[in-house]
C-alpha positions as CSV (number, residue, x, y, z in Angstrom):
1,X,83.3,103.6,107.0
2,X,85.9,101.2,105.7
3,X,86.1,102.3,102.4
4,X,86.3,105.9,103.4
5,X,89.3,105.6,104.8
6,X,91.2,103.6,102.0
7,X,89.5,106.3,99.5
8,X,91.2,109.0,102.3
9,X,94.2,106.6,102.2
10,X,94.6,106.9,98.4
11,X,94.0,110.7,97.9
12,X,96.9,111.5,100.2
13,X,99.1,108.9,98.1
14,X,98.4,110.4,95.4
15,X,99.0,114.2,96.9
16,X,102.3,112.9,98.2
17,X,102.8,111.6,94.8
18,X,101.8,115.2,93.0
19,X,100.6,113.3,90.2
20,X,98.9,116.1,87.9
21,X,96.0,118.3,89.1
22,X,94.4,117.0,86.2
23,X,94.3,113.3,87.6
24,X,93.8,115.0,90.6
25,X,90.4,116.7,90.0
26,X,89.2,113.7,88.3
27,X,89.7,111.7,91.5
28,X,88.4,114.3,93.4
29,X,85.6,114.6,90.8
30,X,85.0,110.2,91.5
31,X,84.7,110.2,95.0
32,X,82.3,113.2,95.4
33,X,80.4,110.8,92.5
34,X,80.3,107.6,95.3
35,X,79.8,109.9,97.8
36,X,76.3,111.0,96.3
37,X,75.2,107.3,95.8
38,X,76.7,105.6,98.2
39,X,75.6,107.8,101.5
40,X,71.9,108.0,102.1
41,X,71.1,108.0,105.3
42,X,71.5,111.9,106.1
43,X,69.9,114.7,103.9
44,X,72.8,116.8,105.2
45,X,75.8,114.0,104.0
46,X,74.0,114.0,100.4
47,X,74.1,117.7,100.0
48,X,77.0,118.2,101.2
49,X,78.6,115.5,98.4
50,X,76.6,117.7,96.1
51,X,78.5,120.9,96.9
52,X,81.9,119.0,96.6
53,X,80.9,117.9,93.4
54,X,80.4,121.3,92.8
55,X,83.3,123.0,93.5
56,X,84.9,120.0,92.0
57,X,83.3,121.6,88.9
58,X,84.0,125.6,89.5
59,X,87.5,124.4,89.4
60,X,87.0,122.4,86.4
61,X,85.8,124.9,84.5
62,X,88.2,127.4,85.9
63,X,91.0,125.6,84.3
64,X,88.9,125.5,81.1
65,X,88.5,129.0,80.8
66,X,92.1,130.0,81.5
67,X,93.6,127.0,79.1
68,X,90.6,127.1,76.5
69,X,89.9,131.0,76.1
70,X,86.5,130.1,77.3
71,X,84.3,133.3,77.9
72,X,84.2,134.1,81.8
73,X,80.6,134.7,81.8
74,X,79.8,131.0,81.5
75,X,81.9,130.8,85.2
76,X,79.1,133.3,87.0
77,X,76.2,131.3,85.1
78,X,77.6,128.7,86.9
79,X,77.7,130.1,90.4
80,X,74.4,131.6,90.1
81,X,72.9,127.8,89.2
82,X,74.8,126.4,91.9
83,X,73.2,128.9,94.3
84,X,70.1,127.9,93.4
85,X,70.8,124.1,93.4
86,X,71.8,125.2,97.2
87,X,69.3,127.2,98.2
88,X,66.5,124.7,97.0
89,X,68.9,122.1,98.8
90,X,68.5,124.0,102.2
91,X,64.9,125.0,102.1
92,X,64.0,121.0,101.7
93,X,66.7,120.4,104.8
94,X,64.7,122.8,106.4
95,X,61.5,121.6,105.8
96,X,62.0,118.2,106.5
97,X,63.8,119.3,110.1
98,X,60.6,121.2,110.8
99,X,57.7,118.6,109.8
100,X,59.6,115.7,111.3
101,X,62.2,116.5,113.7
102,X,65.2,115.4,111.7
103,X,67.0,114.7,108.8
104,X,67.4,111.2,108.5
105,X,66.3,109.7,105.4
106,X,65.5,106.6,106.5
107,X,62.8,107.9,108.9
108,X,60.3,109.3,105.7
């Protein structure tokens, strides 16, 4: 819980800061990376790292297509992966709530 904190401490230093979105995003883009392998007790804390990782990357690529004169098409390929990346995320949450009673990962 520690390092959560200092992690929370250093994102609003470097908000306060406004250091480049750039810089930003890439922190942003880090600590969604840690938070995947770093929290595994709950199904629910690791997919919901996944999603922040993400959006992390729908803004990402946002800023790609506007700066880049990407095609906006690859944007709704995008989405519609991360949809399923959820959904499939979900329906295992859901099973596992149903077969065992919760979600906690150290209980399989």
């Amino acid at each position: 819980m520690l390092y959560i904190r200092l992690v929370f401490r250093l994102f609003l230093i470097l908000l306060i800061q406004r250091l480049s979105l750039r810089l930003l995003l890439i922190f942003i883009g880090i600590l969604s990376f840690l938070l995947f392998f770093f929290v595994k007790d709950h199904l629910l804390k690791i997919l919901l790292s996944l999603e922040f990782f993400i959006l992390n990357s729908v803004v990402i690529l946002g800023i790609n297509v506007i700066f880049l004169n990407i095609p906006t098409y690859i944007i709704f390929l995008f989405f519609t992966l991360s949809v399923c990346e959820a959904r499939i995320g979900v329906r295992i949450l859901i099973g596992l709530i149903r077969d065992l009673g919760n979600e906690i990962l150290n209980s399989l």
